[in-house]
Structures are given as structure tokens and as C-alpha cells.
C-alpha positions as CSV (number, residue, x, y, z in Angstrom):
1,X,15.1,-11.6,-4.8
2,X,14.0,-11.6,-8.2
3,X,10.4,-12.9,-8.2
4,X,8.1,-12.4,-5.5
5,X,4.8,-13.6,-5.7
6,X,1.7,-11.5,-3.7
7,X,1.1,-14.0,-1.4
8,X,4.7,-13.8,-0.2
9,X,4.7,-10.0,-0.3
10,X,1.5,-10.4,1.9
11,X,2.8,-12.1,4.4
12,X,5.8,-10.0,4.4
13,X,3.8,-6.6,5.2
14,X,1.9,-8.4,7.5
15,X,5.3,-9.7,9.6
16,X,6.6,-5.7,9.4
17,X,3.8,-4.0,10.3
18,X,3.5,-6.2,13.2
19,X,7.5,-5.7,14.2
20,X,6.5,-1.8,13.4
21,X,3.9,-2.9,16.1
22,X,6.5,-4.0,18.4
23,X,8.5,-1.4,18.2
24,X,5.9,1.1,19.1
25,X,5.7,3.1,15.5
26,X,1.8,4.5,15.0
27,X,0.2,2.0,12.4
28,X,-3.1,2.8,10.9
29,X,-6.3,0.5,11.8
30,X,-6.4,-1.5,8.7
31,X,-8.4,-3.9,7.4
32,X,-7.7,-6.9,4.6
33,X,-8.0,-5.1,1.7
34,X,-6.0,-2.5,2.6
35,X,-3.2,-5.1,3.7
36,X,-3.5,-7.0,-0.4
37,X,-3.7,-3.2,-1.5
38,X,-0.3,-2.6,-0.2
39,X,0.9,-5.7,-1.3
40,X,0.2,-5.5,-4.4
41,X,1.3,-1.4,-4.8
42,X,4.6,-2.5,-3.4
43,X,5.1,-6.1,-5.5
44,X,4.3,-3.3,-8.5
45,X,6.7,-0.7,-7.2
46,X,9.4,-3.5,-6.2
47,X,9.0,-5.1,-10.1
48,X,8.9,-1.3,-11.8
49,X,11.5,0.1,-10.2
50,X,12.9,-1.8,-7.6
51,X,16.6,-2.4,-7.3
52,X,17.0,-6.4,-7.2
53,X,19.8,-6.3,-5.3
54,X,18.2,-4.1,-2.2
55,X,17.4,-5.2,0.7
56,X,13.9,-6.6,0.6
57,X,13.3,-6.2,4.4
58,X,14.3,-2.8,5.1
59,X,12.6,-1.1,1.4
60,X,9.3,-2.8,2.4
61,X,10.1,-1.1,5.9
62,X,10.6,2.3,4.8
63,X,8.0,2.2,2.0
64,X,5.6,1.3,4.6
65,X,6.9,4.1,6.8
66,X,6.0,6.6,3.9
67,X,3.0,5.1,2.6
68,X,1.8,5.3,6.6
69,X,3.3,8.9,6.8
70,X,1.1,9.8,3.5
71,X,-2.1,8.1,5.7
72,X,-3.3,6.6,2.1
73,X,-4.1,3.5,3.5
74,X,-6.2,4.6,6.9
């Protein structure tokens, strides 16, 4: 995945957080700015310094895991 555009990575963190949902992990109330806020921190972080060939599904997991952990977002 070499380009991602933010309404892809949207949708994306929207589709894990819900799985994270599913799978019983604590998730923050957030609200719609907070979800394009983490969006675009991770499109930044995934076009700084991501590794292209990673996989794209489980990094967004685990970031979002951390970034959750960190409470940044609530």
C-alpha cells in the first residue's frame, strides 16, 4: 500500500475500532473529530515512517491500541 488517501484511512479506523469492539477491547467514547484526528495522525505516521511493505491492518491495529493505551483521544 503505497498511497492511502484519508478517506480510506477513515474508514479503516472506523472498521478496527469496531472489530476492537467485537472483540471486547475498552475503546474510548469518541466522537467525529476525534475519529478524522486519528486518521489523519496515522495517514501522517504511515507516510513519515511507515514501512510500505507492513501490514496495513495489523499497524493501524496496534497503533490504535497505543494511541487508546496513551487515552489521547478520550
Amino acid at each position: 500500500m503505497r498511497y492511502l488517501t484519508k478517506d480510506y484511512v477513515t474508514q479503516e479506523v472506523l472498521d478496527t475500532i469496531g472489530l476492537m469492539q467485537m472483540n471486547n477491547e475498552t475503546i474510548p467514547v469518541i466522537s467525529s473529530i476525534t475519529i478524522d484526528r486519528l486518521s489523519e495522525d496515522f495517514l501522517f505516521n504511515w507516510n513519515e515512517v511507515g514501512d510500505f511493505e507492513a501490514n496495513f491492518d495489523r499497524t493501524l491495529l496496534e497503533w490504535l491500541r497505543e494511541e487508546f493505551k496513551r487515552d489521547t483521544y478520550a
